[in-house]
ChimeraX commands (.cxc) that place a marker at each C-alpha (Angstrom):
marker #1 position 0.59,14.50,8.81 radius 0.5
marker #1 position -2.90,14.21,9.90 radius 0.5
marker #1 position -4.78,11.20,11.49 radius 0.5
marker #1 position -8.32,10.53,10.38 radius 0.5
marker #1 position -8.95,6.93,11.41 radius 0.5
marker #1 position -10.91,4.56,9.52 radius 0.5
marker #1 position -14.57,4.17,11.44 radius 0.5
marker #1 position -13.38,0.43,12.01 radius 0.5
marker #1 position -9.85,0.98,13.44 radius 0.5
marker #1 position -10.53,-0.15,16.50 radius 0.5
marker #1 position -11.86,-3.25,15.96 radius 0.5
marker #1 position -8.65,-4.54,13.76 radius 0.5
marker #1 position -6.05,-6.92,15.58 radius 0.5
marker #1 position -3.85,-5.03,18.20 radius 0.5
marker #1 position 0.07,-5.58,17.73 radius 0.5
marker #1 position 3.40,-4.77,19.28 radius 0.5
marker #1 position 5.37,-2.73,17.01 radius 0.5
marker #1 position 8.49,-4.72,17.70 radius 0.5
marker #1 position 6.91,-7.19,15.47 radius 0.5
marker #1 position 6.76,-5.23,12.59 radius 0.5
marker #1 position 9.46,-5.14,10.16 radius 0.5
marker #1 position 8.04,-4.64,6.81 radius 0.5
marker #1 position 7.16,-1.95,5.03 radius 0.5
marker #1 position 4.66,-2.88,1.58 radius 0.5
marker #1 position 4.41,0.28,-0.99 radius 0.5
marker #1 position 1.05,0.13,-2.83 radius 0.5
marker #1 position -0.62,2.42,-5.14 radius 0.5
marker #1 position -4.58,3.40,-4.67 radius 0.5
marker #1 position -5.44,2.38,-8.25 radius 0.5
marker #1 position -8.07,5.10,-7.55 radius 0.5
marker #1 position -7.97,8.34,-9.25 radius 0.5
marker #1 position -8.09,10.55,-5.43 radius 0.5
marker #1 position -7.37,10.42,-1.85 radius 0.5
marker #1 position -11.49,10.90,-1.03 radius 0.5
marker #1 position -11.96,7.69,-3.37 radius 0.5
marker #1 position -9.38,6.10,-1.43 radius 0.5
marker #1 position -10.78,7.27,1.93 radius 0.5
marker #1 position -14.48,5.49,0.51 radius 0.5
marker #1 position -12.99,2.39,-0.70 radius 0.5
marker #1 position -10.97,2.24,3.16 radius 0.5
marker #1 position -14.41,2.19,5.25 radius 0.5
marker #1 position -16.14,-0.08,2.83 radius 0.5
marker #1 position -16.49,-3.46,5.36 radius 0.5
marker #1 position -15.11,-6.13,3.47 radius 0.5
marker #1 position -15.18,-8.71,6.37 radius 0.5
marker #1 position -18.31,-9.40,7.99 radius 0.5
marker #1 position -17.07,-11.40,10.47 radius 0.5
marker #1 position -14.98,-8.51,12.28 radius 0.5
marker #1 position -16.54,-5.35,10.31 radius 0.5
marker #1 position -13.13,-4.41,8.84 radius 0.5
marker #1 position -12.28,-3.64,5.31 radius 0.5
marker #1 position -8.91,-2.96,3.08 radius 0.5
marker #1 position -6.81,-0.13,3.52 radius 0.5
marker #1 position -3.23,0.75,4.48 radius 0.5
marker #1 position -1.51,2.79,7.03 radius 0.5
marker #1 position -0.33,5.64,5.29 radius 0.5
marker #1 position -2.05,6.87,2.81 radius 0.5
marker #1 position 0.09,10.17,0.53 radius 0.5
marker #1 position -1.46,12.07,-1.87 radius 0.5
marker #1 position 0.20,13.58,-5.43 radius 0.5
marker #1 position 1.12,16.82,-3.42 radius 0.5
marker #1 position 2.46,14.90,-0.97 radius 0.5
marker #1 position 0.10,15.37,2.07 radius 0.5
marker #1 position 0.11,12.30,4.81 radius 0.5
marker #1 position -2.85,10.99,6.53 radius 0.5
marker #1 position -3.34,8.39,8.66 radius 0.5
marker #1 position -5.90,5.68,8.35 radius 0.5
marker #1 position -4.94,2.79,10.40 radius 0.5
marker #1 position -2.49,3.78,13.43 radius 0.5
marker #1 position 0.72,1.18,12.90 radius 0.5
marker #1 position -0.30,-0.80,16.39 radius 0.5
marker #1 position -2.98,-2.44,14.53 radius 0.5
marker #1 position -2.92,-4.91,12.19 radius 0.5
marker #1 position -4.13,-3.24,8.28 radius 0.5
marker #1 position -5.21,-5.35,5.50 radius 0.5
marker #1 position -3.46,-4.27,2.71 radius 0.5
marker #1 position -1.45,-7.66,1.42 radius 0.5
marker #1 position -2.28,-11.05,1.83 radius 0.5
marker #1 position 0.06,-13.34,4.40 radius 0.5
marker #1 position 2.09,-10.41,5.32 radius 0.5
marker #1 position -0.30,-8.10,6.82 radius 0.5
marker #1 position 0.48,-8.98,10.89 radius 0.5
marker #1 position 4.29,-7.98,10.48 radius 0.5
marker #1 position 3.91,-5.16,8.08 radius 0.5
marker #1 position 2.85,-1.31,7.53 radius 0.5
marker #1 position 1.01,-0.32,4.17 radius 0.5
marker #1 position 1.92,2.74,2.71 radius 0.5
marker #1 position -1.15,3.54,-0.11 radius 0.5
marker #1 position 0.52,6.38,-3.11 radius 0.5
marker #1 position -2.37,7.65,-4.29 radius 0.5
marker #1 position -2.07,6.72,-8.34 radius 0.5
marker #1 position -4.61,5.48,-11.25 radius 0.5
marker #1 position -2.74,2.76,-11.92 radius 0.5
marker #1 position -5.21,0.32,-13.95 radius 0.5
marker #1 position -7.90,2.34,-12.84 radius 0.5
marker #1 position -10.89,1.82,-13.53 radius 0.5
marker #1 position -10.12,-1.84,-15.38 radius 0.5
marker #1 position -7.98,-3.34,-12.57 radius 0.5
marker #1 position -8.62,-6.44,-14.41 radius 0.5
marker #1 position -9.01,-5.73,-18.29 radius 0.5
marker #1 position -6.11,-7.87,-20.08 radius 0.5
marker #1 position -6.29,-5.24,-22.24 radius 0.5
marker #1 position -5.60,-2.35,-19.48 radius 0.5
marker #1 position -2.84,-3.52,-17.51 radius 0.5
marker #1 position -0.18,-0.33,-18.36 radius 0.5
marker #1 position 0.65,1.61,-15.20 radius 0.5
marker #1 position 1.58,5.07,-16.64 radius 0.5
marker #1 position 0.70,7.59,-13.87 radius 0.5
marker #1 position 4.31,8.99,-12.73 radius 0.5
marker #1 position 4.49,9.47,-9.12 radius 0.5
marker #1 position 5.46,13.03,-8.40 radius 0.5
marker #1 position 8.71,14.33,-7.12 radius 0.5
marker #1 position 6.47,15.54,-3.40 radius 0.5
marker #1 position 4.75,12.44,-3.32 radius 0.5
marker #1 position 7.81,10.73,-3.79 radius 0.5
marker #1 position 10.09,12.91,-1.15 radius 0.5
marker #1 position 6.71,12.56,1.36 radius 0.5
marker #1 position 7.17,8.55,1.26 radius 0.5
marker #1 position 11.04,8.72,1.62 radius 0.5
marker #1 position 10.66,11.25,4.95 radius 0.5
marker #1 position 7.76,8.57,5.92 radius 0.5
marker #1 position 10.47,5.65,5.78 radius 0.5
marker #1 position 13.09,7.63,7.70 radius 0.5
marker #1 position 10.68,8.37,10.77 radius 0.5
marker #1 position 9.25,5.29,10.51 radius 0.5
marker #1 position 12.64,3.21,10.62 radius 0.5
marker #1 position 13.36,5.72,13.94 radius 0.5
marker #1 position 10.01,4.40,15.31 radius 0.5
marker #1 position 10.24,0.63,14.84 radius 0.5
marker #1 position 13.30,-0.75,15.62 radius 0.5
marker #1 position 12.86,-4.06,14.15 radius 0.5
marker #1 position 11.78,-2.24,10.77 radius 0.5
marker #1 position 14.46,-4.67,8.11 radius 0.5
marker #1 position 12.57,-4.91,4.77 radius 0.5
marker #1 position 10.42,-3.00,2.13 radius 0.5
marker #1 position 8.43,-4.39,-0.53 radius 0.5
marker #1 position 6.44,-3.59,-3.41 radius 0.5
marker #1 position 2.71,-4.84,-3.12 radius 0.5
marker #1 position 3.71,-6.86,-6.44 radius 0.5
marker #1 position 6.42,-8.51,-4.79 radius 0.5
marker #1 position 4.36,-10.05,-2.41 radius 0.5
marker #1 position 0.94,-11.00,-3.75 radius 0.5
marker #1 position 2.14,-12.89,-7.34 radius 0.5
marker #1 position -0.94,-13.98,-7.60 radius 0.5
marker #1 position -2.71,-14.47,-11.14 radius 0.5
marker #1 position -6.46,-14.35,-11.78 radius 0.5
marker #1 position -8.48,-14.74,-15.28 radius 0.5
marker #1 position -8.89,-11.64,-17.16 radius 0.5
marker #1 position -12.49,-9.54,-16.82 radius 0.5
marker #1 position -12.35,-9.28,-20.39 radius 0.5
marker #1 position -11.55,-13.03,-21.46 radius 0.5
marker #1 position -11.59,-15.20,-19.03 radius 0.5
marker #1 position -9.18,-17.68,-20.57 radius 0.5
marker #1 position -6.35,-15.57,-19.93 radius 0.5
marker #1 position -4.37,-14.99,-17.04 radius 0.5
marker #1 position -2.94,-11.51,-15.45 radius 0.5
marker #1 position -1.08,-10.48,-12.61 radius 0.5
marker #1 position -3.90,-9.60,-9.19 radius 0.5
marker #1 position -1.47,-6.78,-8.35 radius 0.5
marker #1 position 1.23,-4.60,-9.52 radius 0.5
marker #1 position 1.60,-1.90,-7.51 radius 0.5
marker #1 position 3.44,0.19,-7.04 radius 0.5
marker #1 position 4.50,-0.17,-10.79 radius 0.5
marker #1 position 7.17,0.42,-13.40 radius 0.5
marker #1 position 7.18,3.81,-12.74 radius 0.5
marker #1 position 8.03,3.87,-9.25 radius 0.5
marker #1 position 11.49,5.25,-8.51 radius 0.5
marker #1 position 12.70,1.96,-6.49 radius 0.5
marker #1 position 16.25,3.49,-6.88 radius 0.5
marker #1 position 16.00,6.89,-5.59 radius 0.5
marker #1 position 13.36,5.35,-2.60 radius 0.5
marker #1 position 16.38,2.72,-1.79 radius 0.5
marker #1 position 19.05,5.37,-1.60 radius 0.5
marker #1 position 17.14,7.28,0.56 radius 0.5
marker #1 position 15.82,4.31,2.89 radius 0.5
marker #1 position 19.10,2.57,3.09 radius 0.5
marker #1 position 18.77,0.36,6.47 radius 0.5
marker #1 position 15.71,-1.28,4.19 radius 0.5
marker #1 position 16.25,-4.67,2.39 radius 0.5
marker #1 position 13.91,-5.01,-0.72 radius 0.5
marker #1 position 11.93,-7.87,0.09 radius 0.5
marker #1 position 10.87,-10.00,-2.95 radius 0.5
marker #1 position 8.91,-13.67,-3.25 radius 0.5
marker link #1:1,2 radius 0.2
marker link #1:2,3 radius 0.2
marker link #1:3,4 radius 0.2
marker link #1:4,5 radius 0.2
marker link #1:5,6 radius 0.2
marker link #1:6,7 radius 0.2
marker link #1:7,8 radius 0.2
marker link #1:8,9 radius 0.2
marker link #1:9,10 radius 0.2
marker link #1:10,11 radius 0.2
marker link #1:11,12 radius 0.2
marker link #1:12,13 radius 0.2
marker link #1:13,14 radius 0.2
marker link #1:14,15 radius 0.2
marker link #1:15,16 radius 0.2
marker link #1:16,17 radius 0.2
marker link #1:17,18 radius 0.2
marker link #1:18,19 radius 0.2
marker link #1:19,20 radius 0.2
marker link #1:20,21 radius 0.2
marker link #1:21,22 radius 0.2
marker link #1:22,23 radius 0.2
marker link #1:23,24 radius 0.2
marker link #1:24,25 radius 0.2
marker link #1:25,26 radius 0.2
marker link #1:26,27 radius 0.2
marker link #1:27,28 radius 0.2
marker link #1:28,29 radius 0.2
marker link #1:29,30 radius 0.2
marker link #1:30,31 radius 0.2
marker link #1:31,32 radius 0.2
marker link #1:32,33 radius 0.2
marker link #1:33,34 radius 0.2
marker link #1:34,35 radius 0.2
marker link #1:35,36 radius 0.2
marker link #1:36,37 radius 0.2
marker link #1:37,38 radius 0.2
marker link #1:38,39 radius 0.2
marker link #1:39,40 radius 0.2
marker link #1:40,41 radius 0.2
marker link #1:41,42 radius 0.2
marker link #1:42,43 radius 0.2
marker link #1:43,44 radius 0.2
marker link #1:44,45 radius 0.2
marker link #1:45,46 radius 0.2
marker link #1:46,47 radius 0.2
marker link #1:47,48 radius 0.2
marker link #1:48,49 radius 0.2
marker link #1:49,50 radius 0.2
marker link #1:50,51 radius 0.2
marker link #1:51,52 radius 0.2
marker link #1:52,53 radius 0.2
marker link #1:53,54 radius 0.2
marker link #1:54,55 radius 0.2
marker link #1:55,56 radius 0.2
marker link #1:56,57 radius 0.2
marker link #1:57,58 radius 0.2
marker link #1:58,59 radius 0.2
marker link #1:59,60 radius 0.2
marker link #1:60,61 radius 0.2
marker link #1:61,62 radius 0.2
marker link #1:62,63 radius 0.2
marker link #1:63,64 radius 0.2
marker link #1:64,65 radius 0.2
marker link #1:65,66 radius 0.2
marker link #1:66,67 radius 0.2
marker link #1:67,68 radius 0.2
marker link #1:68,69 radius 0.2
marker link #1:69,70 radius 0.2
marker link #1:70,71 radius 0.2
marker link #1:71,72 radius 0.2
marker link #1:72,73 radius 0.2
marker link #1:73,74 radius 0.2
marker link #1:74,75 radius 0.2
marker link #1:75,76 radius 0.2
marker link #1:76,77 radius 0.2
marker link #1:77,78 radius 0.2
marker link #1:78,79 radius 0.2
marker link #1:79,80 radius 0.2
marker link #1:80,81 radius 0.2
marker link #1:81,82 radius 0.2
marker link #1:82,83 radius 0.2
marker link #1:83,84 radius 0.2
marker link #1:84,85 radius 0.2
marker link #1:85,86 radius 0.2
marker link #1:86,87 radius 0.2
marker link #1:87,88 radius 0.2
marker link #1:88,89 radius 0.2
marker link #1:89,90 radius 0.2
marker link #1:90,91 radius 0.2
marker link #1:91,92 radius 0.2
marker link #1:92,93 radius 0.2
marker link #1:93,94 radius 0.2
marker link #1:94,95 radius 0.2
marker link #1:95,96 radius 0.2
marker link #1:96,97 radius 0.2
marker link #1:97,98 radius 0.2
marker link #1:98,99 radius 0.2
marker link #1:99,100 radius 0.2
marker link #1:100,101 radius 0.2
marker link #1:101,102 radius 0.2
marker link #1:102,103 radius 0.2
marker link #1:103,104 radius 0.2
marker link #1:104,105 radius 0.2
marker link #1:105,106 radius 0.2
marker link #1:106,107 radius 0.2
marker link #1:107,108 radius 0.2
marker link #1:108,109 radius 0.2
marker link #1:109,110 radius 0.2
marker link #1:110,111 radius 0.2
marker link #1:111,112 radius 0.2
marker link #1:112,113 radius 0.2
marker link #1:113,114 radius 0.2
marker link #1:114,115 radius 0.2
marker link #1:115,116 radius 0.2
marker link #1:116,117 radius 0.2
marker link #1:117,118 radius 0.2
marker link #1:118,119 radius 0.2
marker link #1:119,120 radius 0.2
marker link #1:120,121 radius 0.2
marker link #1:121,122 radius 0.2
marker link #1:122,123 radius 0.2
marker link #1:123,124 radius 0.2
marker link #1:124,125 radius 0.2
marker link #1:125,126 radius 0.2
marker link #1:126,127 radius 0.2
marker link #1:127,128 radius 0.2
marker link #1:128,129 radius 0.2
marker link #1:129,130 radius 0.2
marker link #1:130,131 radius 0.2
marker link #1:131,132 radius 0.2
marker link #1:132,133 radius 0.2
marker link #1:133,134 radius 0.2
marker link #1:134,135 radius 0.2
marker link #1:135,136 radius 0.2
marker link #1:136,137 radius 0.2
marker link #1:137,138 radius 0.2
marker link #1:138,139 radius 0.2
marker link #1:139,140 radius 0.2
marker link #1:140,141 radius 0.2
marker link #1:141,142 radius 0.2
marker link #1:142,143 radius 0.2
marker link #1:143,144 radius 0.2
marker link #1:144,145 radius 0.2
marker link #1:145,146 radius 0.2
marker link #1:146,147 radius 0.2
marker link #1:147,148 radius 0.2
marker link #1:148,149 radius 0.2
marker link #1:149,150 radius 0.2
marker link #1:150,151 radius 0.2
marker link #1:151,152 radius 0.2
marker link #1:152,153 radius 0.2
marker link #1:153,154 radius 0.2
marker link #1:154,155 radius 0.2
marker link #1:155,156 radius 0.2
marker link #1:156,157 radius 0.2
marker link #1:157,158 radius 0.2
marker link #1:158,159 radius 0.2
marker link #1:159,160 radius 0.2
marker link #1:160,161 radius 0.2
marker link #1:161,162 radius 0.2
marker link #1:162,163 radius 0.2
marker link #1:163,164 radius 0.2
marker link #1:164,165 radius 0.2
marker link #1:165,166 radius 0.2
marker link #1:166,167 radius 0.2
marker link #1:167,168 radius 0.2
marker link #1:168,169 radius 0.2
marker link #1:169,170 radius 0.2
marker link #1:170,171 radius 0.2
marker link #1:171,172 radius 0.2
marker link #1:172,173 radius 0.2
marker link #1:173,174 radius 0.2
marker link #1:174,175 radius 0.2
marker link #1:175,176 radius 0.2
marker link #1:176,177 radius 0.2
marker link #1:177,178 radius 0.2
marker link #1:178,179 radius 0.2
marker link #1:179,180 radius 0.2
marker link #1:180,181 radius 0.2
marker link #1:181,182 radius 0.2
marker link #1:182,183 radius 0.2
view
């Protein structure tokens, strides 16, 4: 696992890691980790010169690297982001119309060493973080709609990632001391 902070790290919230006791599973939506890495250190909030990204971010063969060290606070899901670790699967997902009604399948399999990566992520992160309860998908949380780019008078889902291809079952059986969290 290697640890190539985002330029901004720093300057996002400090926590205790007894506080955190989520873990959200995303997908990049982005076709490669370096797209990932220049979507990360885009500032998206003026105010404190941070952006989006998670914690973790695995690519399809598997290698780790770390963006945002768990003691700070990531922005990866809305209202959930101060108790929780992101873990970014790098995926197409919708890519590259996130928002096209007519776009929304999420047919990228995750492969077996990304997969096997996560699941030995979750296992030394539950040894790490003691208060560590609950995993979530990012669509669990953020049910958000928003109007279509391609017809605005129809509404789709913001997010959902990681998808119907992710292997919930085999993560689960793996991850056992996690609860699925769900809204």
């Amino acid at each position: 696992m290697r640890v190539e902070p985002l330029p901004y790290e720093t300057k996002l919230d400090a926590r205790p890691l007894s506080q955190v006791d989520l873990v959200v599973i995303h997908c990049t939506e982005l076709p490669d980790l370096a797209m990932a890495r220049e979507y990360g250190e885009k500032v998206a909030y003026e105010g404190s010169g941070t952006g989006n990204s998670g914690h973790y971010y695995i690519d399809r063969d598997g290698d780790t690297v770390v963006y945002v060290r768990p003691d700070r606070v990531a922005h990866h899901v809305r209202g959930h982001n101060p108790r929780a670790i992101g873990v970014e699967l790098v995926n197409t997902g919708r890519y590259p119309d996130w928002l096209d009604s007519r776009r929304q399948a999420m047919d990228e399999p995750y492969p077996e060493a990304q997969i096997d990566a996560l699941v030995s992520l979750l296992l030394r992160l539950q040894a790490r973080l003691p208060a560590l309860r609950f995993i979530a998908g990012h669509e669990d949380l953020d049910t958000g709609m928003v109007a279509a780019s391609d017809d605005a008078s129809r509404q789709i889902v913001r997010k959902r990632d990681p998808g119907p291809l992710f292997p919930w079952q085999k993560v689960m059986a793996a991850a056992v001391a996690l609860e699925r969290l769900r809204q």
